[in-house]
C-alpha positions in Angstrom: -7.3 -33.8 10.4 -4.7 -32.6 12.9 -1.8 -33.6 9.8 -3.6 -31.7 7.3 -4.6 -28.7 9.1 -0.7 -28.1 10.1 0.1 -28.6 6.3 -2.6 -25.7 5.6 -1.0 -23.9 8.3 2.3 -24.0 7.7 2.6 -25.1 3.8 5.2 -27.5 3.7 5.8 -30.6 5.1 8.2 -30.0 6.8 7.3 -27.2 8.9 4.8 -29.6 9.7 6.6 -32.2 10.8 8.2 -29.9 13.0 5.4 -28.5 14.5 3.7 -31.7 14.6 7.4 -33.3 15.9 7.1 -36.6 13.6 9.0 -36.4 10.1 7.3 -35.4 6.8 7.1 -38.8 4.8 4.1 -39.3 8.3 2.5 -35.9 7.2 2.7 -36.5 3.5 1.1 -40.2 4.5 -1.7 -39.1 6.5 -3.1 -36.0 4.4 -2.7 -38.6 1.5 -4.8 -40.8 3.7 -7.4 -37.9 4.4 -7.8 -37.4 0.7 -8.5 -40.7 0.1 -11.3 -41.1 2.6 -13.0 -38.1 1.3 -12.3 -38.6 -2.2 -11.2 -35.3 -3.1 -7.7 -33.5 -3.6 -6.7 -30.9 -0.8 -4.0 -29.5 -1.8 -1.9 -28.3 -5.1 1.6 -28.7 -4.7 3.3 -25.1 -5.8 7.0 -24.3 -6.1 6.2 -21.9 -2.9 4.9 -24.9 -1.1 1.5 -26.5 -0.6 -1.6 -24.6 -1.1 -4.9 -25.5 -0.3 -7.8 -26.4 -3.1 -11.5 -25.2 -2.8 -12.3 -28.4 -1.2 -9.4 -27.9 1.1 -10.2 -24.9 2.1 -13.9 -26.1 3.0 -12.0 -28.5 4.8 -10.3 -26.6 6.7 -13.1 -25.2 8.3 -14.1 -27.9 10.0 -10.4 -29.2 11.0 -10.7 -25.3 12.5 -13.9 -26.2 14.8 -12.6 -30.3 15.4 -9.0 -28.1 16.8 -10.7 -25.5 18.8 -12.5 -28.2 20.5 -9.8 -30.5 20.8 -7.9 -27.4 22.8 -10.9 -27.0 25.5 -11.2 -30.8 26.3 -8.0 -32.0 27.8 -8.7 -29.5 31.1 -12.4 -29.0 31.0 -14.2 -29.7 34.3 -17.7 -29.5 35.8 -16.8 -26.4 37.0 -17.1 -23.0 34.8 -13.4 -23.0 34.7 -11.6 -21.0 31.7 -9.2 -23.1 29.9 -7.4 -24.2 26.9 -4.9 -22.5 24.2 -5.6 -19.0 23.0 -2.7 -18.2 20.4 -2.3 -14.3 19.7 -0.6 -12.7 17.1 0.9 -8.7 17.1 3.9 -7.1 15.6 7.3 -7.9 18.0 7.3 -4.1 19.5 3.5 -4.0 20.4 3.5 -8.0 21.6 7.0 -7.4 23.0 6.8 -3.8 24.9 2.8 -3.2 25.3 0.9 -6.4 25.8 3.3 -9.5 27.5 3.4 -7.1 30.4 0.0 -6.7 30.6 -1.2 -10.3 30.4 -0.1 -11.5 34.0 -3.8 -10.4 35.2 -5.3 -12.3 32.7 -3.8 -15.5 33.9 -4.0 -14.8 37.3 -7.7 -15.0 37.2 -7.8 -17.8 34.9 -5.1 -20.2 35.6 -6.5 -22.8 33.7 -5.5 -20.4 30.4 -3.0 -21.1 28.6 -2.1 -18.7 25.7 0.7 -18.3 23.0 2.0 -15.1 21.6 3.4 -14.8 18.3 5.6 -11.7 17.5 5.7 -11.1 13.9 5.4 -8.5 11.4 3.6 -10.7 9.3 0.1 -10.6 8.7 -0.1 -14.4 10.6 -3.4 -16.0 9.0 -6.8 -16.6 11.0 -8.3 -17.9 7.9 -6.0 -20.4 7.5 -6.4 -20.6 11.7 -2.3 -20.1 12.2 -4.0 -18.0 15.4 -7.2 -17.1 17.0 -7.0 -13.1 17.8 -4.6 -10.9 16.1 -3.6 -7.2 16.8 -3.1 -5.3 13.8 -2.1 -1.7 12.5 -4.1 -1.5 9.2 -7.5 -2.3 8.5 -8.4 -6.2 7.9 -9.0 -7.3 3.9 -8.9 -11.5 4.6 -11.2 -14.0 5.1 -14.6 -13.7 7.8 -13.2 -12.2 10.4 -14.5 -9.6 13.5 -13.1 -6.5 13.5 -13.2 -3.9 15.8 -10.8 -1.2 16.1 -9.8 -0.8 19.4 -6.9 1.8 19.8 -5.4 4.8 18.4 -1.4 4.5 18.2 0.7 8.1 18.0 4.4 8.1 17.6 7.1 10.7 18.3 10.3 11.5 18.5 12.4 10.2 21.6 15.9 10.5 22.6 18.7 11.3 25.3 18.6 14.7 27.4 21.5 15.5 25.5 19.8 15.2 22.0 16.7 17.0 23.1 18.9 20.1 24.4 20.7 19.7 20.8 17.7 20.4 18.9 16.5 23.0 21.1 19.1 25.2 19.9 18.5 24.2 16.4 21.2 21.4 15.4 20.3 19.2 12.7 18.7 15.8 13.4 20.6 12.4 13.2 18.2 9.6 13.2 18.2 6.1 14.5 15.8 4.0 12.2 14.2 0.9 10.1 17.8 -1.1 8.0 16.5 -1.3 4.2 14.3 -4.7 4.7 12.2 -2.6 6.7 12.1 0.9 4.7 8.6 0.2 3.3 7.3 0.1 6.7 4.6 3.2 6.9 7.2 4.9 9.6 10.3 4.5 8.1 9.2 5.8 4.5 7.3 8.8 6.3 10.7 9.4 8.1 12.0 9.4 4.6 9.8 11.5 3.1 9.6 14.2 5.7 13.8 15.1 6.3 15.4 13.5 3.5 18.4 15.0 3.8 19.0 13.8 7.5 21.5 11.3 8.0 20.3 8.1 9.3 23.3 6.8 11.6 22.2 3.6 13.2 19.5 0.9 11.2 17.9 -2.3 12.6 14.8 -4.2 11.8 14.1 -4.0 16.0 12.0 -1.1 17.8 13.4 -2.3 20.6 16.5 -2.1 19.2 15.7 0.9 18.3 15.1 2.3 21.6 18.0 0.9 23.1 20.6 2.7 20.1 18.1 6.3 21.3 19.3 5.5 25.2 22.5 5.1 24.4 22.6 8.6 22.0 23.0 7.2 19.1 20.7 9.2 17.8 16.8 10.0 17.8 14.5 7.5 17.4 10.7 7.9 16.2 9.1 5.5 18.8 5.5 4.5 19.4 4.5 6.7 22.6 3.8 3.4 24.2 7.6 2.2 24.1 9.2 5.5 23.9 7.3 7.4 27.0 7.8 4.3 29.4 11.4 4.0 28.7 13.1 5.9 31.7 16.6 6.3 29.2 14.4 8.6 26.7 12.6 12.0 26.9 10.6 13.4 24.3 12.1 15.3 21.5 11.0 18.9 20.0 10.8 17.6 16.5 7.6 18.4 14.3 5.6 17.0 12.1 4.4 13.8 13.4 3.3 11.0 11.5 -0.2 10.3 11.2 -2.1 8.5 13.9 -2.5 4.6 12.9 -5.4 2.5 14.4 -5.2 -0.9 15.9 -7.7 -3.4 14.9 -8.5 -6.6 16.9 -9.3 -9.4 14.8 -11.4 -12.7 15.4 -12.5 -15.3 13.8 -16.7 -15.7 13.5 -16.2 -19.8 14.2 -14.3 -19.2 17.2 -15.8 -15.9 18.9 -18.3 -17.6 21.6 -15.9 -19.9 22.7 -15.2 -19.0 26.1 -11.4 -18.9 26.1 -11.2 -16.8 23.0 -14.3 -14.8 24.5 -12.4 -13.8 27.3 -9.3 -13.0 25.8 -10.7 -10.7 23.6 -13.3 -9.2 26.3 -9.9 -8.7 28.6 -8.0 -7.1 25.3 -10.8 -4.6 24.5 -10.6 -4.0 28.4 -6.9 -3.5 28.2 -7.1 -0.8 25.2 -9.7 1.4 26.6 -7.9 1.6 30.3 -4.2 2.4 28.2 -5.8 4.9 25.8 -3.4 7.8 27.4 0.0 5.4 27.3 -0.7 4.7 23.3 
């Protein structure tokens, strides 16, 4: 069960093998083996990689509850001891800038905790249980899931002293901003939309980078508030509009929620949010 729910999770062999650190003809063996015993096909095999079958996806509920158990054995005590793996997913500038840097508390008090962050701007998969809580900025469409929506986020516009005296005596705008892979990004096609005609000087795919091209004048950057008003290199510049406020949903799966790892994880995270309303 441990072979085939990597495969679900990472759909090919592969990536499996990799994560699983044994080569793919042992993964293609052992969900071939698993089939077998319960006499049912688990997966089709696409040109995009494996994908999982009605019965395979029944399946993988249950390889779901076998790993979440698995994780709270190897450490578990008499005592009422938090432990085992919590694996979190956000986008790289809210994991990266907002909460790593706020987690230190969280395993302070339970040191028996371990947890995994995964920074991507993918919409990483609970369903298909590639992690147990994710952070998102749009509403949830997938699978049985908790969803609560725990944040507002507000951007502006930060940049040097320099380009915030610039604009305050009316020069034109230069922007720093999303590179073409990330233009359909709800920011960068508002920037777009709203000063067209303003050149764009420096591009990357990084809001950290981002921020660091803003400190060092390369233009202005248009920052969540929670990276751009903690950064001592920027100030706030006079530039109006503002893009619309975007809400950040916490997201759970319903097999997982009363374990008590993933119960406190998300009981600290909707902690976390309400005490930082002001800084997002």
């Amino acid at each position: 069960m441990r072979f085939f729910a990597a495969l679900a999770r990472h759909g090919s062999l592969s990536a499996a093998a990799r994560a699983l650190g044994v080569n793919h003809a042992t993964v293609a063996r052992r969900v071939a083996g698993l089939e077998e015993t319960v006499g049912a096909r688990l997966f089709e095999r696409r040109p995009t990689g494996y994908e999982l079958t009605a019965a395979g996806r029944d399946a993988l509920q249950a390889a779901g509850a076998m790993e979440t158990a698995a994780r709270l054995l190897p450490r578990r005590e008499a005592s009422a001891e938090v432990a085992g793996l919590v694996r979190i997913t956000a986008t790289p500038t809210l994991a990266e800038a907002f909460l790593v840097p706020r987690l230190g508390p969280l395993q302070q008090h339970h040191p028996a905790l371990d947890l995994e962050v995964i920074a991507d701007l993918r919409a990483i998969s609970l369903p298909r249980h590639e992690a147990d809580v994710a952070l998102r900025l749009a509403r949830p469409q997938d699978g049985d899931l908790i969803a609560r929506a725990v944040a507002t986020l507000r951007h502006g516009f930060y940049g040097t002293t320099g380009w915030r005296d610039r604009i305050a005596v009316g020069e034109t705008p230069i922007f720093v901003g999303f590179d073409e892979a990330g233009a359909h990004l709800p920011e960068a096609a508002w920037l777009a939309r709203q000063f067209p005609t303003c050149r764009l000087a420096f591009r990357t795919n990084s809001q950290m980078t981002q921020a660091g091209a803003a400190r060092a004048g390369c233009g202005i950057a248009l920052l969540p508030n929670f990276l751009g008003s903690t950064d001592p290199g920027l100030v706030p510049v006079p530039i109006e509009p503002l893009p619309p406020t975007r809400e950040i949903w916490l997201l759970t799966r319903r097999d997982v929620m009363s374990t008590p790892p993933i119960r406190t994880v998300t009981d600290f995270l909707l902690e976390l949010f309400q005490r930082e309303r002001a800084v997002l």
